[in-house]
Each structure stands twice: as C-alpha cells, then as structure tokens.
PLY file of the C-alpha trace (Angstrom):
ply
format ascii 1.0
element vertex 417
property float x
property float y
property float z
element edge 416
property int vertex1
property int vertex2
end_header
-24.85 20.05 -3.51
-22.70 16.68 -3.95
-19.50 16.88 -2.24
-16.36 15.59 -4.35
-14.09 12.71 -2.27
-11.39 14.41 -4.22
-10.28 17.52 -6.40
-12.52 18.54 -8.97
-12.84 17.39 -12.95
-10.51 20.55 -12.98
-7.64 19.56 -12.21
-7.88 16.37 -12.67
-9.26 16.40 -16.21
-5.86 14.89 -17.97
-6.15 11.45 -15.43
-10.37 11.04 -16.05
-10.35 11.65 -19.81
-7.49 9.12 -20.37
-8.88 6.80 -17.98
-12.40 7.12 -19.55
-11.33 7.04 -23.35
-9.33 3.80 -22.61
-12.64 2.03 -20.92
-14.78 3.82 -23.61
-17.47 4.47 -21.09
-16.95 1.86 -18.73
-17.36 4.83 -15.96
-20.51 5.96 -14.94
-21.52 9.67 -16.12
-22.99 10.95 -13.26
-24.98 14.23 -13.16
-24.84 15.98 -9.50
-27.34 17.93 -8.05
-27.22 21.46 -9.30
-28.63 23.62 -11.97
-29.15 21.01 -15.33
-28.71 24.03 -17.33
-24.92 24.00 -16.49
-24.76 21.44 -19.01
-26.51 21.55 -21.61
-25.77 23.99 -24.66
-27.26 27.38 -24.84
-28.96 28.50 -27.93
-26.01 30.38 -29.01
-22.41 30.03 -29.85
-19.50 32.91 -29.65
-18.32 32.26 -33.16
-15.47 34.15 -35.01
-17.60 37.10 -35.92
-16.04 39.88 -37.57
-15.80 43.12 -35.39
-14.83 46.62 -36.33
-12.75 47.09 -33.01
-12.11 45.99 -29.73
-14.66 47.98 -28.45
-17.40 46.44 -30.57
-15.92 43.13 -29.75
-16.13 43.47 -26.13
-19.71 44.91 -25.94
-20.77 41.96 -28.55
-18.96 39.40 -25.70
-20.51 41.19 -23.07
-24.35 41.24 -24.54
-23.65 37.25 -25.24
-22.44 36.68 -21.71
-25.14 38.29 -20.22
-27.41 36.58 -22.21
-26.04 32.96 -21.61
-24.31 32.90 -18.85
-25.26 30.28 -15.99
-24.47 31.43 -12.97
-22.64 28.80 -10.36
-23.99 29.87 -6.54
-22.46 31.80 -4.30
-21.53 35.08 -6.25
-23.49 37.85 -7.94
-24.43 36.86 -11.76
-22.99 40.73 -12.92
-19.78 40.09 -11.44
-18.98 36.84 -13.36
-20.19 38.21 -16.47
-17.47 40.64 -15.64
-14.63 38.45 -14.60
-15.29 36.15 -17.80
-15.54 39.08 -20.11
-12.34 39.29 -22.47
-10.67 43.24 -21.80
-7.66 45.22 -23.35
-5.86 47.16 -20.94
-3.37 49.78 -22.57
0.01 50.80 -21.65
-0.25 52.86 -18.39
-0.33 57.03 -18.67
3.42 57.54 -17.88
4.36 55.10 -21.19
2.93 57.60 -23.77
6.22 58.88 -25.05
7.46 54.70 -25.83
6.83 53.04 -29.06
3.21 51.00 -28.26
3.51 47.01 -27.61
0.71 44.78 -27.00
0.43 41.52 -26.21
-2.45 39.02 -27.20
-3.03 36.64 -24.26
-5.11 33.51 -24.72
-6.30 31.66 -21.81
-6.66 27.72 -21.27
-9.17 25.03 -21.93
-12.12 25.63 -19.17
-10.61 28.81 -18.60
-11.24 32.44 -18.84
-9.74 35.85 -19.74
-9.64 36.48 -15.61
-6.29 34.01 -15.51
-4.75 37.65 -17.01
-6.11 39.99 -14.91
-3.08 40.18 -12.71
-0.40 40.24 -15.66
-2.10 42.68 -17.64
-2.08 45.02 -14.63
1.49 44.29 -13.79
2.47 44.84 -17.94
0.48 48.03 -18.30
3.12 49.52 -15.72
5.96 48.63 -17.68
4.78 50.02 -20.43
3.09 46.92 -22.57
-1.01 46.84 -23.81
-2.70 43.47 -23.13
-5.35 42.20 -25.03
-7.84 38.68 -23.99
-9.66 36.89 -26.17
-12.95 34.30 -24.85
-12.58 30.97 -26.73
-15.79 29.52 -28.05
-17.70 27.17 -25.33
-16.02 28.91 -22.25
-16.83 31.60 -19.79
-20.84 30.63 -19.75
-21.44 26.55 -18.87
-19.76 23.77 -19.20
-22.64 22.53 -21.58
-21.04 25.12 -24.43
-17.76 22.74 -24.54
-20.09 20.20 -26.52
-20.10 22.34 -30.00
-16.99 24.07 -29.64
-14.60 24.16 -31.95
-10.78 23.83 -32.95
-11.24 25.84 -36.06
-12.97 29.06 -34.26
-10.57 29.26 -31.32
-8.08 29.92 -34.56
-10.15 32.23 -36.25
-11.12 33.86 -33.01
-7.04 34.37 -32.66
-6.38 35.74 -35.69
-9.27 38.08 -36.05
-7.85 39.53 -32.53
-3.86 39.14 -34.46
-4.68 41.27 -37.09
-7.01 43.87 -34.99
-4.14 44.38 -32.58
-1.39 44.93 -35.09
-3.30 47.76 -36.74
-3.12 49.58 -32.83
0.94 48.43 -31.87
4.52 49.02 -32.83
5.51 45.92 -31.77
3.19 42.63 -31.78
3.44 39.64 -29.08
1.13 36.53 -28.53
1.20 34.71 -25.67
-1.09 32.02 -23.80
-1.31 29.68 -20.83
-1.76 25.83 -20.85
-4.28 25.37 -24.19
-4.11 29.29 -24.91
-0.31 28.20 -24.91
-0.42 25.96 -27.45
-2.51 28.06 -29.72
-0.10 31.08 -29.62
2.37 28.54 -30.79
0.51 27.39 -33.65
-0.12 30.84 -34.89
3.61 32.06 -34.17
5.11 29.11 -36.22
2.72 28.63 -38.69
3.32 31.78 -40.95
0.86 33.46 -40.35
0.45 37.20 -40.68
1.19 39.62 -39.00
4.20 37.78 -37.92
4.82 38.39 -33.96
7.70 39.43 -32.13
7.94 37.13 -29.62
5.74 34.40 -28.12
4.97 34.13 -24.05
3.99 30.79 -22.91
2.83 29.78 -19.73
2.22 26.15 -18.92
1.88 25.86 -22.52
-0.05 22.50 -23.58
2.77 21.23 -25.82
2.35 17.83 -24.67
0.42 16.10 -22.12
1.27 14.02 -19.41
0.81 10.31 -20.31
-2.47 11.52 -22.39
-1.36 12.25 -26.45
-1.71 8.54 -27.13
-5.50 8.50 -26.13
-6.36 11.62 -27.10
-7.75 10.62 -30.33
-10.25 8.65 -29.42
-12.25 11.23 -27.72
-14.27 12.10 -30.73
-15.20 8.38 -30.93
-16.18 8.61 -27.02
-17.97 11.19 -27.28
-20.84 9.74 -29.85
-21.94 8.25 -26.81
-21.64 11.27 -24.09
-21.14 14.73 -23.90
-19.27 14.69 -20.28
-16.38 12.91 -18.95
-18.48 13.69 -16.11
-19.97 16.25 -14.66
-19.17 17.72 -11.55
-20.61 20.29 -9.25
-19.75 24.01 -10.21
-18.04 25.50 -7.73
-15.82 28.47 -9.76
-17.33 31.43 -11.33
-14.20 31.85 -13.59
-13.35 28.09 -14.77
-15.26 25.26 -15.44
-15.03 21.84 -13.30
-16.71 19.52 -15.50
-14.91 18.50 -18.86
-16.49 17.25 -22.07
-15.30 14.65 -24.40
-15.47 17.16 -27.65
-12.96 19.18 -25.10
-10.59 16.35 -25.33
-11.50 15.96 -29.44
-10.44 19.38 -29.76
-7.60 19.58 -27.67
-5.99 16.83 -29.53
-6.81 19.08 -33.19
-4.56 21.85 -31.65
-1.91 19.52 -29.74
-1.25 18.15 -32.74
-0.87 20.67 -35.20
1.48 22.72 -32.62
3.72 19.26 -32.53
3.93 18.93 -35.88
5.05 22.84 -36.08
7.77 22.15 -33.02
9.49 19.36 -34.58
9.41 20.32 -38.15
12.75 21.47 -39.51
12.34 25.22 -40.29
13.72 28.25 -40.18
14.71 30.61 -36.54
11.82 30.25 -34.50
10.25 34.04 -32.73
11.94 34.72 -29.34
9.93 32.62 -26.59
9.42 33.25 -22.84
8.50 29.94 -21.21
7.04 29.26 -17.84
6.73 26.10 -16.38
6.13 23.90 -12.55
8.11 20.99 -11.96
5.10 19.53 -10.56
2.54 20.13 -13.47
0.02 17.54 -13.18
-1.32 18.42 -16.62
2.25 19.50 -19.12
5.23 17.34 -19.77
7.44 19.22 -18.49
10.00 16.99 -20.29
9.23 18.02 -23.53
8.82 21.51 -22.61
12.82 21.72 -21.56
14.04 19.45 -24.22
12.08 21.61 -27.24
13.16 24.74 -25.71
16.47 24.06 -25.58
17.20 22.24 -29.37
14.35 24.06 -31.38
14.54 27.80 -29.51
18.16 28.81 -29.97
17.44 32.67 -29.99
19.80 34.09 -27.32
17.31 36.37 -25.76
14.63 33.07 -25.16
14.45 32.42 -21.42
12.40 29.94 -19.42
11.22 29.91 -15.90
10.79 26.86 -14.09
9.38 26.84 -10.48
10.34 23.91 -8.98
12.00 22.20 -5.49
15.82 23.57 -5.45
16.39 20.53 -2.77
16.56 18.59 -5.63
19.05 18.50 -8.72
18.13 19.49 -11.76
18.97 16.72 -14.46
22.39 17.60 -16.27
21.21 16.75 -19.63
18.42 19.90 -19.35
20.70 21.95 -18.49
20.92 25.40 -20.19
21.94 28.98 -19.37
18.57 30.37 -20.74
16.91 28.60 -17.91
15.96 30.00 -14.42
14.66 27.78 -11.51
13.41 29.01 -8.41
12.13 27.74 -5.45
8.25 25.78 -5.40
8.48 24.49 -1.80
7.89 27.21 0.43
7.14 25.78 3.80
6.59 29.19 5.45
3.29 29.53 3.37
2.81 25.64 4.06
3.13 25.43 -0.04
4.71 22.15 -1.05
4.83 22.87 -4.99
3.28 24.87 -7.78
0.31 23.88 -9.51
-0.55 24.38 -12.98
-3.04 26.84 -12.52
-1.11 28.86 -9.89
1.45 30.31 -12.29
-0.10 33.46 -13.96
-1.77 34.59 -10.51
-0.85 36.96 -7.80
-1.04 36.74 -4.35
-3.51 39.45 -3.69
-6.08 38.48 -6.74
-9.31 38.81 -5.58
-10.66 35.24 -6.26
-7.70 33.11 -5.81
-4.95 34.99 -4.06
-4.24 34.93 0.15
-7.31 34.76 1.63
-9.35 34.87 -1.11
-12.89 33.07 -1.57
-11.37 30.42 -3.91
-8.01 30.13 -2.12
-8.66 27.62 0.17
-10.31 23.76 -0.39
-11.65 24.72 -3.92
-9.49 21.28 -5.09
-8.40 19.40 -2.09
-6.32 15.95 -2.71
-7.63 13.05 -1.84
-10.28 15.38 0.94
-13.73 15.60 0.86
-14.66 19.35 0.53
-15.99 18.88 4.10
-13.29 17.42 5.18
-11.08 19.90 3.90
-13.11 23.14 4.93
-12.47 21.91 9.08
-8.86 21.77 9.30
-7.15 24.33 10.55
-5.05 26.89 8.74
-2.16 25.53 9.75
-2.77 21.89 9.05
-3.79 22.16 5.30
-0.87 22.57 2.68
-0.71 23.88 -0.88
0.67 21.72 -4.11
-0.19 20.01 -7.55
-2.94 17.60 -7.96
-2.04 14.65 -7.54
-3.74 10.89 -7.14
-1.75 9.61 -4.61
-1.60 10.61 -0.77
0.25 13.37 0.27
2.60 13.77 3.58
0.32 16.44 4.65
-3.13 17.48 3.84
-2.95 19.21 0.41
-5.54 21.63 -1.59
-4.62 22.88 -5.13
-2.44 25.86 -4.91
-4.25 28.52 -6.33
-1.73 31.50 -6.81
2.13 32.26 -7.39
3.75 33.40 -4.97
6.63 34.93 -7.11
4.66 36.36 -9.40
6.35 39.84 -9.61
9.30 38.27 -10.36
7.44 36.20 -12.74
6.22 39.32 -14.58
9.12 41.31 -14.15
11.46 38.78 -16.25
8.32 38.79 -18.67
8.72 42.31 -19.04
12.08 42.40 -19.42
11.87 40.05 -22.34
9.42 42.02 -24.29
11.75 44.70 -23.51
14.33 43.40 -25.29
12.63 42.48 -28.31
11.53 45.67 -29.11
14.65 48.62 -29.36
13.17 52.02 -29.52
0 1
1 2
2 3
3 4
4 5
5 6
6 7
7 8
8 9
9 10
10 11
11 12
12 13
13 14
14 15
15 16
16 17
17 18
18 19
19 20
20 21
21 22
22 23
23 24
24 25
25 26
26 27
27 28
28 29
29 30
30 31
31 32
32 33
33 34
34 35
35 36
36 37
37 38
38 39
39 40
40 41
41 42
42 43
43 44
44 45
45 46
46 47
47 48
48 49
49 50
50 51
51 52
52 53
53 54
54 55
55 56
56 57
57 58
58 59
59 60
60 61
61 62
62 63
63 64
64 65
65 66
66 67
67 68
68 69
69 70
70 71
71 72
72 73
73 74
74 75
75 76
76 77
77 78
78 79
79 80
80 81
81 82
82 83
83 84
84 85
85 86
86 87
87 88
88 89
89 90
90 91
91 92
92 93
93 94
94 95
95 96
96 97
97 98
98 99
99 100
100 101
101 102
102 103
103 104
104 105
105 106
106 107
107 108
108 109
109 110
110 111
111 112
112 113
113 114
114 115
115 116
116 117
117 118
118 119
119 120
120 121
121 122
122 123
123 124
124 125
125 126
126 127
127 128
128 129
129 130
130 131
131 132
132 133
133 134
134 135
135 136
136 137
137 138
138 139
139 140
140 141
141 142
142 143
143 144
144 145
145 146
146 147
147 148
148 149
149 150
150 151
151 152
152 153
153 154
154 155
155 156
156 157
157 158
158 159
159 160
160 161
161 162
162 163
163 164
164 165
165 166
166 167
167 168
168 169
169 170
170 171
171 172
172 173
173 174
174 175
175 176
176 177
177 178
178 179
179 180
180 181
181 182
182 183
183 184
184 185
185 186
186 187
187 188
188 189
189 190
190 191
191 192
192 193
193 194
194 195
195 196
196 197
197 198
198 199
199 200
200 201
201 202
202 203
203 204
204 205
205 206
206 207
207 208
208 209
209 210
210 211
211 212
212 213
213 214
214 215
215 216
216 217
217 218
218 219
219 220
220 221
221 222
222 223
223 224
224 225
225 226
226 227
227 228
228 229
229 230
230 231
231 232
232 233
233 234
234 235
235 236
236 237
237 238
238 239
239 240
240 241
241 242
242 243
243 244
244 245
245 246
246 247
247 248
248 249
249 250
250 251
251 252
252 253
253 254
254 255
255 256
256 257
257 258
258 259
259 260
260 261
261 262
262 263
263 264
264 265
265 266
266 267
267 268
268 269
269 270
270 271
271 272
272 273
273 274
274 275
275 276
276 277
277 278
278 279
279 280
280 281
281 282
282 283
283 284
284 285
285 286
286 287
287 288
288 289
289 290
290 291
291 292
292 293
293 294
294 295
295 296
296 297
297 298
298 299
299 300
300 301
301 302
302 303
303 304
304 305
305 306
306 307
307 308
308 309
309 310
310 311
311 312
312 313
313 314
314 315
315 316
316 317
317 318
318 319
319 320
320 321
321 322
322 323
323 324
324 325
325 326
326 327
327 328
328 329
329 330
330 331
331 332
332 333
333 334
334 335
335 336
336 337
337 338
338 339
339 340
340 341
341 342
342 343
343 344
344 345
345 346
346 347
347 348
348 349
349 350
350 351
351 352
352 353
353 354
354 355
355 356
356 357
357 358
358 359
359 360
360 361
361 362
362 363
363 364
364 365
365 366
366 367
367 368
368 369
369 370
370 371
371 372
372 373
373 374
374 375
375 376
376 377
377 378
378 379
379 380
380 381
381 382
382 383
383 384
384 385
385 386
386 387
387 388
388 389
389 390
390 391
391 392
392 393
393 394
394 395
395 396
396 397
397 398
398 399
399 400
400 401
401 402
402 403
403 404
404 405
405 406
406 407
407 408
408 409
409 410
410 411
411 412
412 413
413 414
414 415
415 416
C-alpha cells in the first residue's frame, strides 16, 4: 500500500479541493495501489426510499451495506457494515416515566453514523432517544460520492423528521460538520414538523478560505471524479474526496447561508460546538452568527480552544463557554475537527485505540510516524505547515462528558415536563 508524506485527503480535503478547483486539474489524479473497486460506483444508490419505520429502514440500510460495501484491510467486513449502519437508541429503562425526546443526528461529508455512537450512549442516560441517518454515497466506497446527491441527503432528512416526530414529545435535529449544516437548513427553512432546538457540532456554516471556489467543482469534475484518491485506511470515513463532494457541498453551504443571514423571525434554540483550531469551519463566522442571529437566552456554544490566549473582545458573549484544547499532559496541542463528538474510550478512535495513533500524521510519512515513541508524537489540527513537535490528527475529545453533559442540559431545558 502507498504511504502518504502527509495526512490523508481526510483532513485535508478543504486545502486539495480549493487548490485543485483553482488549477482546474493542473494536479495529477493519482490512483494508489489498493482495491480499484474503492472507487468506482456500485450498482446501487441509498436513495430516499420511503420506509414504514425505523426498523424497516435499518434492515433496508443494512441489506444495502452488506451488499455494497468495500471493505478497507485490516478489519472484519461484518463489523464495518455494523459501525456504518445508521441505529436509534431510545431513552434508557430508568427514563420511562419522562415525556420522550429524540434527537435526529446527521453525520458529516465522508462520514458515518459511528461519529454518534458515543453521544447517543451518553444521551440515552439522561433520558433523550437518538436517531442516525446514512447520507447517500457514504458508509460503502468512496466511488458512491460520484452520484450523490444534495437533494436526497434532504429528503433522506426529512423522511427520518417526520418518522421521528410520530415516536417523541419533543423533536431535536442536530449534526456535525456537513450533517451540521443540513440540520440548519431544515430547522430554518419551515419545514414541518418544526424542531425544538438544533445541536450543531462543527457545523459547516462556512469554510475556511474555500466558499469562493466552491462552485466550480461541478465544472471540475466533467473531467474527474477524484480530487484524488488516496489509500483507505478507515473503516468508518472515507480518505479520498470527489469533486461532485465539493459540487454538493457548495448546494447545501449555500442554501444554509442564505437561511442564516436572511432577516426572519426567532430562530429554534441552538447548541453550538466548535475548536479554535478547525482546519475545515470558520470559526469566525460561527461566533459572529451565533451571537447577532441566535438571541434565544437558553442558546449556548462551546468552544475548545487554548485559554493561554485571549479571546477577541468583540466575540465576546455570556452564552459562550471556552475550555481548555492544549493539554500537554496527554501531549495534545489542540482539537481537531473530527475529535469533538468522540470519547476517550471509543473503540476505534479513543486512547489506545486502532485508529488513535498516526491514522493522519502532519507533515510524517505513516512510517515515519508509526516509529516514534509514545512520548515523542503529539495530538492537534491538520495543518500544512510544520509543527513544534511531531503531530498526528487528534482523534477524540477529551472533555467529552462535559461536552455531552451541557448538551443534555440544553435539551433539558427546552423541553418542561
């Protein structure tokens, strides 16, 4: 297998589309040396079907996983079919007496339903159902990102909107980078049911340095599928990115703008979570929208950032909560993007785990990455540039109970019994 001289397409995908749509294909597409199946489309697409329930839902996602899924190498094929399989997890036994909330959670571009896994679990505690959803094109090959579409990833949402309302008292959506975004879109547009409250993770409001090029992906990509494609290394999230990824991105980008900073009435209650150091989200425009367009009192926002550093006076705000990113006793120098919805002890990413350690490094070879020692390898953002210290992706959130105790506590107070 080709070894990358740097992190993967993953993380990197904002930098190598824009840098790609500007040339118009003056990169090289380069295909590496693993399965070709990986990317190219399957016969099928997971459209917006109708379903009569979640249960006939998940068994139709689970007979088209099984059925399309390419496997990357180094785990079993049945478990990834299970990790990428969308699942509903109710309110735990001790919460049958409490008016019934659930909470649609949409996951981001490349991405899976197992970004939840650890929130649902830590919401089902406290009393609140979570529902995923798998988003056209993801959770088989990166090859399925060619035909997928915009349009279905809304469809797909509502379908699961409306199914969900029929089973709760109270009705939240919520998503994470992408997924953000299109929780957004559905909260402000009108649509019905109406929601209670929106969660948003790392929500793909606006990119960093990218929203200008994004339209011209659909012209890129009448000459390539790929950005480029890169080995598969992550059972759970694709590495490689396609143009149409970019073409659609930009669809729901800019409809969720256009809802943000339209005059209109009270917005739903938002909980926001962001990283100082997202290499992906403008973090910018994240603060600023929250704070002129989300005036509910109960909205609250999350940022994980470097408290050795001010925070700029002119985002300041009550609603807002920082805490601390750089954690040099865990040799973590920042958050990453992809860190913030997982918990330490997840069984892919967390302490230890198989995808903890050199799945992204910065500016490493994989290699090069694998031999140092634990001590000399340090966890942050992608980034381009050198780092002080020898840096891999960080892969998990080390405050994540806090994380999804404030969550809680917000649903909480949306919804008086």
């Amino acid at each position: 297998m080709a070894q990358t001289t740097g992190p993967s397409i993953c993380s990197s995908w904002t930098g190598s589309i824009g840098i790609f749509l500007i040339l118009l294909l003056g990169i090289a597409i380069t295909a590496c040396a693993q399965n070709p199946a990986l990317y190219s489309p399957g016969d099928d697409q997971l459209d917006a079907e109708p379903f009569s329930d979640f249960a006939d839902y998940q068994n139709r996602a689970r007979a088209y996983l099984e059925a399309n899924l390419t496997p990357v190498e180094g785990f079993p094929r049945s478990d990834q079919v299970d990790w990428n399989l969308p699942f509903s997890l109710p309110p735990a036994d001790h919460c049958a007496e409490a008016p019934e909330t659930g909470l649609l959670l949409i996951h981001g571009l490349s991405d899976s339903p197992f970004v939840f896994r650890d929130l649902a679990r830590a919401l089902s505690v406290r009393c609140i159902g979570v529902r995923t959803l798998l988003l056209q094109g993801h959770g088989t090959r990166p090859g399925d990102m060619v035909k997928a579409s915009a349009d279905v990833w809304r469809e797909q949402v509502r379908q699961q909107m409306a199914d969900l309302a029929r089973e709760v008292d109270h009705l939240f959506i919520g998503g994470f980078s992408l997924g953000g975004a299109l929780a957004t879109e559905y909260a402000l547009s009108g649509q019905q049911p109406q929601v209670d409250g929106i969660i948003a993770l790392a929500p793909a409001w606006r990119l960093n340095g990218l929203d200008n090029y994004l339209w011209l992906a659909g012209i890129a990509d009448l000459f390539a599928d790929f950005v480029e494609e890169e080995p598969e290394l992550n059972p759970v999230k694709y590495e490689s990115v396609t143009l149409n990824a970019g073409s659609q991105l930009a669809d729901v980008l800019g409809q969720t703008q256009r809802l943000l900073e339209q005059p209109a009435a009270p917005l739903p209650p938002l909980f926001l979570v962001a990283t100082e150091a997202d290499s992906v989200i403008d973090l910018g425009y994240l603060v600023q929208t929250f704070r002129q367009r989300f005036r509910h009192p109960d909205n609250r926002m999350l940022v994980f950032r470097d408290l050795r550093k001010p925070w700029p006076d002119n985002w300041a705000d009550p609603r807002i909560q920082s805490l601390d990113s750089y954690l040099p006793e865990e040799n973590i120098l920042e958050f990453s993007h992809q860190a913030l919805a997982i918990a330490p002890d997840n069984e892919l990413y967390g302490r230890g785990a198989p995808l903890q350690r050199c799945l992204e490094p910065n500016n490493l070879t994989l290699a090069e990455c694998r031999k140092l020692p634990a001590g000399q390898l340090w966890f942050s953002a992608w980034h381009d540039d050198p780092r002080p210290v020898p840096t891999s992706r960080l892969t998990y959130n080390p405050w994540f109970d806090v994380l999804s105790g404030h969550m809680a506590a917000f649903i909480r107070r949306q919804t008086p019994h």
